[in-house]
C-alpha positions as CSV (number, residue, x, y, z in Angstrom):
1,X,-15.3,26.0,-13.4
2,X,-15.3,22.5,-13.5
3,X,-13.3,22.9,-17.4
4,X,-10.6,24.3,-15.7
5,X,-10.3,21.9,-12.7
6,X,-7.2,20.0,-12.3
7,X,-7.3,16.4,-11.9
8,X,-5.3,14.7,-9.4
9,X,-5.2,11.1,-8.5
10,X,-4.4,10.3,-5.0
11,X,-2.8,6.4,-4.1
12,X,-3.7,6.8,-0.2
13,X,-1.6,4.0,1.8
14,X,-0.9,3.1,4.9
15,X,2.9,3.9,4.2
16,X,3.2,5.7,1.5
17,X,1.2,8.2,-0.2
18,X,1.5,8.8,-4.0
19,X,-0.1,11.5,-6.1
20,X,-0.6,11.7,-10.2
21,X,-0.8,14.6,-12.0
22,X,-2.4,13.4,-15.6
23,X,0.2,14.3,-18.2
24,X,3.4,14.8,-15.4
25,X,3.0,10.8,-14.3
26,X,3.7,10.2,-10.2
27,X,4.7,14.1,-8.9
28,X,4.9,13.4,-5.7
29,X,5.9,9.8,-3.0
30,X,6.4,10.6,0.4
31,X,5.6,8.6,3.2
32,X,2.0,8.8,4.7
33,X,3.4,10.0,8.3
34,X,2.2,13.2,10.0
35,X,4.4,14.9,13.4
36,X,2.2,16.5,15.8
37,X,2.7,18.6,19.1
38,X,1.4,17.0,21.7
39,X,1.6,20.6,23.7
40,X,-0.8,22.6,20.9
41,X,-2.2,19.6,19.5
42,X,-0.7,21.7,16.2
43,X,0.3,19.7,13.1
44,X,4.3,20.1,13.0
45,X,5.2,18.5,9.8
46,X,4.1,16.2,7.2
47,X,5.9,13.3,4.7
48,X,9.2,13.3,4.4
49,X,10.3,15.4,6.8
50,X,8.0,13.9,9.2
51,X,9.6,10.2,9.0
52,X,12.8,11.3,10.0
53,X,11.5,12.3,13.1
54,X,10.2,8.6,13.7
55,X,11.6,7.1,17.1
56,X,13.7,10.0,17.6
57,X,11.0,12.5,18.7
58,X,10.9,14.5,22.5
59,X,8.2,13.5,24.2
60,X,5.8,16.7,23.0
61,X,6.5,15.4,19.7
62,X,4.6,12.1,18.1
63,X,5.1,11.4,14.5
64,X,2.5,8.9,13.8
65,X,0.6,7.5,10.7
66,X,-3.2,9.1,10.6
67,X,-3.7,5.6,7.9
68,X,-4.0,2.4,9.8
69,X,-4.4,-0.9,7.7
70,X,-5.9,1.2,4.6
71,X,-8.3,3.1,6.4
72,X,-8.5,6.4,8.3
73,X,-7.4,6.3,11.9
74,X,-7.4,9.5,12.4
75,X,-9.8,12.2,10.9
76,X,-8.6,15.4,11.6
77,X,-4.8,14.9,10.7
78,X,-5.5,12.7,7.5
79,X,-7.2,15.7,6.3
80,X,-4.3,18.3,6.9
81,X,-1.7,15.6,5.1
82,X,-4.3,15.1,2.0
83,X,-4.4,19.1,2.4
84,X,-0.6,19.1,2.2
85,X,0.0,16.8,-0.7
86,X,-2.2,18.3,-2.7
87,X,-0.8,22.0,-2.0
88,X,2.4,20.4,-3.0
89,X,1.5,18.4,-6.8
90,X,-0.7,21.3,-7.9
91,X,1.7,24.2,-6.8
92,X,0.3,27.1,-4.6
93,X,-1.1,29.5,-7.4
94,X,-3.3,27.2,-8.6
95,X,-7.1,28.7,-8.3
96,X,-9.3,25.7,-9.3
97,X,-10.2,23.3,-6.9
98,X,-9.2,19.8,-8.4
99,X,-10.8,17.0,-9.2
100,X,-9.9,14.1,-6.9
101,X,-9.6,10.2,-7.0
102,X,-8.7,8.4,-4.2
103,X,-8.1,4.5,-4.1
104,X,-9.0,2.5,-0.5
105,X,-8.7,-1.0,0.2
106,X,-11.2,-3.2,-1.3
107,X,-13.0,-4.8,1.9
108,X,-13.9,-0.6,2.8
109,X,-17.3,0.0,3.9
110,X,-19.3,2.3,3.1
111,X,-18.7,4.6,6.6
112,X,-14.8,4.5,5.2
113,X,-15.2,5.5,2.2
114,X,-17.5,8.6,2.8
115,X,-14.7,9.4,5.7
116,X,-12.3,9.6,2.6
117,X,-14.4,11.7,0.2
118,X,-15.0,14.1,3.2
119,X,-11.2,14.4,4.0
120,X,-10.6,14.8,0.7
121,X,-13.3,17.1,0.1
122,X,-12.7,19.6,3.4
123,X,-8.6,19.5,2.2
124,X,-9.9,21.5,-1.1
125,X,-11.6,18.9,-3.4
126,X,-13.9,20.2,-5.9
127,X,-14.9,16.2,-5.9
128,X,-13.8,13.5,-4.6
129,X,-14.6,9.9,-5.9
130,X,-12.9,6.7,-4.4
131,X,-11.9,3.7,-6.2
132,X,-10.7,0.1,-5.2
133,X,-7.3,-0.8,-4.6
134,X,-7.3,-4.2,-7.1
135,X,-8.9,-2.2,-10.2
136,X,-6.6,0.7,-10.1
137,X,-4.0,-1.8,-9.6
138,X,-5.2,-4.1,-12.4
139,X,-5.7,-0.6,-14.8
140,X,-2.2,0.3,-13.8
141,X,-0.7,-3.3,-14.4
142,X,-2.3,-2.4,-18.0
143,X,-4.9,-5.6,-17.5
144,X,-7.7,-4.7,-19.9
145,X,-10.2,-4.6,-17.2
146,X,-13.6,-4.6,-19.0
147,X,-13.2,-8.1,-21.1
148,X,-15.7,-10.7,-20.3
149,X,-12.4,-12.7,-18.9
150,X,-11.3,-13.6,-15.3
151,X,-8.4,-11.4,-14.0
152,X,-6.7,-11.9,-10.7
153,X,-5.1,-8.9,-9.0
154,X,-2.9,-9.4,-5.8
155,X,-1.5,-5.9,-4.6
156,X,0.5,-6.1,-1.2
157,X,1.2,-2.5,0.2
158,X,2.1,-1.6,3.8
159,X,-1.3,-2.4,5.6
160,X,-3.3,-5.0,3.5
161,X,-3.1,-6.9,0.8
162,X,-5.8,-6.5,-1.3
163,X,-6.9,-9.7,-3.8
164,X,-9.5,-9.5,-6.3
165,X,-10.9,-11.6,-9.3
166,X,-12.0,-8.5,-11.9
167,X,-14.2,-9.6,-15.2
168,X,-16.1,-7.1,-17.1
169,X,-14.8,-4.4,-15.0
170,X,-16.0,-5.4,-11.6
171,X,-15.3,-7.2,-8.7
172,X,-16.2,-10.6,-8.7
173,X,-14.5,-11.7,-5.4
174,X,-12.0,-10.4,-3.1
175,X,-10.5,-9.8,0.0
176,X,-9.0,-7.5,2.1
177,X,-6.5,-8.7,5.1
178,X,-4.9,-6.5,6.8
179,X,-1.7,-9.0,7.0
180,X,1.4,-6.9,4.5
181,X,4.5,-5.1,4.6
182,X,3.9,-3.6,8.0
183,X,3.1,-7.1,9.5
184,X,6.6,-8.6,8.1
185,X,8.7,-5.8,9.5
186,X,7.0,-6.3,13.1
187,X,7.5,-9.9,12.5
188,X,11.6,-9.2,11.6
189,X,11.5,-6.8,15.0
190,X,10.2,-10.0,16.8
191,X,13.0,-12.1,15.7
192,X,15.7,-10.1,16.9
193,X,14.2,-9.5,20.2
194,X,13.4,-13.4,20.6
195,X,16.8,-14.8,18.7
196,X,19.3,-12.4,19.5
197,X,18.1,-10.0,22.8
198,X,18.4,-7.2,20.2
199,X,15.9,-4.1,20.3
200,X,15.5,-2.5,16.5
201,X,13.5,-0.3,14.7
202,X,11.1,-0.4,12.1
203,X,12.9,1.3,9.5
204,X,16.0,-1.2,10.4
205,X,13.4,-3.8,10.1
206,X,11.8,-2.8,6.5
207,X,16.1,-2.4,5.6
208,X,16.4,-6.1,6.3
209,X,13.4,-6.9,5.0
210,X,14.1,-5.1,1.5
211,X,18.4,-6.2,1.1
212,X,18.4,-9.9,2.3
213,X,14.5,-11.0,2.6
214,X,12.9,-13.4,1.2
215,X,9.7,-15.3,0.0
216,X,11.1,-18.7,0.0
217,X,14.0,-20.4,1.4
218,X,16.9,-19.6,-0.4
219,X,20.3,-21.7,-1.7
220,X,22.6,-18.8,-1.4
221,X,21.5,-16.7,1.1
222,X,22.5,-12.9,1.5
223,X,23.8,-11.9,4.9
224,X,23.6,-7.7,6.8
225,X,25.4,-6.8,9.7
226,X,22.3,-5.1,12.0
227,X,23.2,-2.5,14.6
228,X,20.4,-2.6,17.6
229,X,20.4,-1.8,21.3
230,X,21.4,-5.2,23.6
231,X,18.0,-5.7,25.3
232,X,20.5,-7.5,28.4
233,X,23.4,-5.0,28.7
234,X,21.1,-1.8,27.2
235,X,24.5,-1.0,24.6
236,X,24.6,-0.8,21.2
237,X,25.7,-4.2,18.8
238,X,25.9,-6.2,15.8
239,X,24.6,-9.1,14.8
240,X,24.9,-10.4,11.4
241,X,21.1,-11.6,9.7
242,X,20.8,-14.2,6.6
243,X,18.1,-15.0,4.7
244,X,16.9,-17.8,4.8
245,X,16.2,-16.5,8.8
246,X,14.7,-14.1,7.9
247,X,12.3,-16.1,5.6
248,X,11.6,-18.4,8.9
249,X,10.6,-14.9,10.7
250,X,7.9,-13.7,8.6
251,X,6.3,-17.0,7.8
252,X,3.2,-16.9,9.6
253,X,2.5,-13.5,8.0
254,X,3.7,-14.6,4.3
255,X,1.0,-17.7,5.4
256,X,-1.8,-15.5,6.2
257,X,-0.7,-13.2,3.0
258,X,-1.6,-16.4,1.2
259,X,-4.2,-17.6,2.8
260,X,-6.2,-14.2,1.0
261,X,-5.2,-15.5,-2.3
262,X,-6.8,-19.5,-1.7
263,X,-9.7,-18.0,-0.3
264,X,-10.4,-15.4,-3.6
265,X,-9.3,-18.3,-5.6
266,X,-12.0,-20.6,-3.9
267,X,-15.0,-18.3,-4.6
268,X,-14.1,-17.6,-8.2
269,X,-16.9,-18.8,-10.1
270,X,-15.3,-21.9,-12.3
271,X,-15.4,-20.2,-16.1
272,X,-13.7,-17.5,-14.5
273,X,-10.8,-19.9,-12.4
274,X,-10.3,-21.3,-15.7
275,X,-9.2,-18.0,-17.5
276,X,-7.3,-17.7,-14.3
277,X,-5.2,-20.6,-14.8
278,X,-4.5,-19.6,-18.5
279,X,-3.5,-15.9,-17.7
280,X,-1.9,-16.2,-14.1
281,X,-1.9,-14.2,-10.9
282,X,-0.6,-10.4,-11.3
283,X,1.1,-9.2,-8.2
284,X,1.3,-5.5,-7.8
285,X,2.4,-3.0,-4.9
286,X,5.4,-2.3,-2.9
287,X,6.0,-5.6,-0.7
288,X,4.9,-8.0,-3.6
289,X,8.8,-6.8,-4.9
290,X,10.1,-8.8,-1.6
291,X,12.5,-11.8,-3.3
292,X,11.0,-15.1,-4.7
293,X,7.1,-13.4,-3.9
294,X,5.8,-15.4,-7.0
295,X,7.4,-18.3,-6.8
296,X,5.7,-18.4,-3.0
297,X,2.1,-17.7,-4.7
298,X,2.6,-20.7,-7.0
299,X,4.0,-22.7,-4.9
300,X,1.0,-22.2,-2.5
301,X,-1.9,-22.0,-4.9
302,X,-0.5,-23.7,-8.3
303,X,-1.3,-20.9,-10.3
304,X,1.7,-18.8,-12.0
305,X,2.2,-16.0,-10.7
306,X,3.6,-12.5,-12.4
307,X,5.1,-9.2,-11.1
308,X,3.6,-6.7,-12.5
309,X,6.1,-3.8,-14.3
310,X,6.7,-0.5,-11.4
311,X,4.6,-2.8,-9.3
312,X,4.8,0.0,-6.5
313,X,3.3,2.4,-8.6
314,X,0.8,0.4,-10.2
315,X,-2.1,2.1,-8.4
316,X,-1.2,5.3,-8.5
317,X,-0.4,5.0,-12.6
318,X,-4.5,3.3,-12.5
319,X,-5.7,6.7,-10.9
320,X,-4.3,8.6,-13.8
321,X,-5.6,6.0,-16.5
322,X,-9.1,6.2,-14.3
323,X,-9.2,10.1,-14.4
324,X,-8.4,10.7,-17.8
325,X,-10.9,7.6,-18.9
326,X,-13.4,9.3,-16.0
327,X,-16.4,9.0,-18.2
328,X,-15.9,5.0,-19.1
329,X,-15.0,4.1,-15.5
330,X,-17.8,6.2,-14.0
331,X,-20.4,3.7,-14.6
332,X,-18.5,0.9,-13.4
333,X,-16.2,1.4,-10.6
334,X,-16.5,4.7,-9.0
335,X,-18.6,5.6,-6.0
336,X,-19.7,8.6,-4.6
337,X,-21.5,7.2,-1.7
């Protein structure tokens, strides 16, 4: 049984949700976002379709995210959208149960990570193993992970950024703040309200965020007209947004982002911060792509400071190099506690 068993490796965010299929490469992206009936408590739809529906549901309709900050928020409707997506990458006449590996932030406990095995396992997994967020990300970045030398891993998704010093394989420090893309679009939302009495969105937010935003102050700044609702007169306006305001919105939050980073960097032991120095700081996931992100790291911690290629997919490409390498990694980095 377990020959035939597909494999299927699952990047679990708090925005996004990815799944590779070894061989095929990333079959499926959708946003992690589920649309429920309030009336029948019945789940109405899932990914995709159900972001649309955000902030323009009736009121017997919530579309909500079951992932908060990396973790499971909500049990029952995580395991119908894990379920879902992996209906969806394996096709529906598929018999064997597949083999699944899921990566969670690396500051999980142990109560979170059995909580993902058992989703995964009750939405059809023949097993379920869970894996954390910096390795796949350094696998996927292509860092050869089991040299005797100091790598540093920074991947910024939606809910947390996740840093992490990795040597023979392992985690010698890290830290898990739950400070990332999420945060900076609240933060642009803040903005308007306090700057300009404007009322937005969060997608209008994560728009701004993604077309004009920054890391650092800019010389040339990029400007985007923003339609909201006038919090005074309650009607619908303009206002024109430019950078280098929108770099002065999500400092704190860029601060904090940073902050993770020092404090790895300050519990690396020093033959490790060493090797650090020599091969610089890889940056991986979707909101280390924000403008000038590398130039912020070294100007904050001195180290250089790389993007890592398809840094959004870096952890989802790490499941795939992890499944197909299951043997090697088992011993090391997967836990099926």
């Amino acid at each position: 049984m377990a020959f035939f068993s597909p494999k299927l490796g699952i990047d679990l965010g708090t925005t996004n949700v990815l799944v590779f299929l070894p061989g095929k490469g990333v079959v499926l992206n959708e946003p992690s976002v589920v649309a429920v009936s309030t009336e029948t408590n019945k789940v109405l739809a899932i990914g995709a379709e159900a972001k649309k529906m955000i902030g323009r549901t009736p009121d017997s309709i919530i579309a909500y995210r079951p992932m908060k900050d990396g973790v499971i928020a909500d049990y029952r409707v995580t395991e119908a959208m894990l379920r879902y997506f992996m209906r969806k990458a394996l096709g529906k006449w598929n018999l064997f149960k597949p083999t699944v590996l899921v990566s969670v932030p690396a500051g999980v406990t142990s109560t979170e990570k059995r909580a993902v095995i058992e989703a995964a396992v009750k939405a059809g997994a023949a097993d379920a193993f869970v894996v954390k967020e910096p390795i796949l990300a350094a696998i996927g970045a292509g860092i050869p992970i089991q040299e005797p030398s100091g790598r540093m891993v920074a991947d910024t998704g939606g809910g947390t950024i996740d840093v992490a010093v990795i040597s023979l394989g392992g985690i010698v420090a890290s830290t898990s703040v739950k400070v990332a893309g999420n945060a900076l679009d609240r933060a642009i939302i803040d903005y308007a309200k306090k700057q300009y009495n404007l009322s937005i969105g969060d997608k209008t937010a994560e728009e701004i965020k993604i077309t004009i935003g920054s890391a650092v102050p800019v010389a040339e700044e990029l400007t985007m007209g923003v339609k909201g609702r006038d919090l005074v007169s309650g009607l619908p306006r303009t206002v024109e947004f430019k950078t280098n305001e929108i770099v002065q919105a999500i400092n704190r939050e860029l601060r904090e982002m940073m902050n993770a980073i020092r404090k790895v960097l300050q519990e690396t032991p020093p033959e490790l911060a060493s090797d650090i120095i020599d091969n610089g700081i890889i940056l991986t996931g979707g909101t280390s792509q924000l403008r000038n992100m590398p130039e912020l790291v070294f100007r904050r911690t001195g180290v250089e400071a790389k993007l890592a290629t398809d840094a959004y997919y870096c952890v989802a490409r790490g499941t795939g190099v992890a499944l197909k390498h299951l043997d090697t990694y088992k011993k090391s980095i997967l836990s099926k506690k």
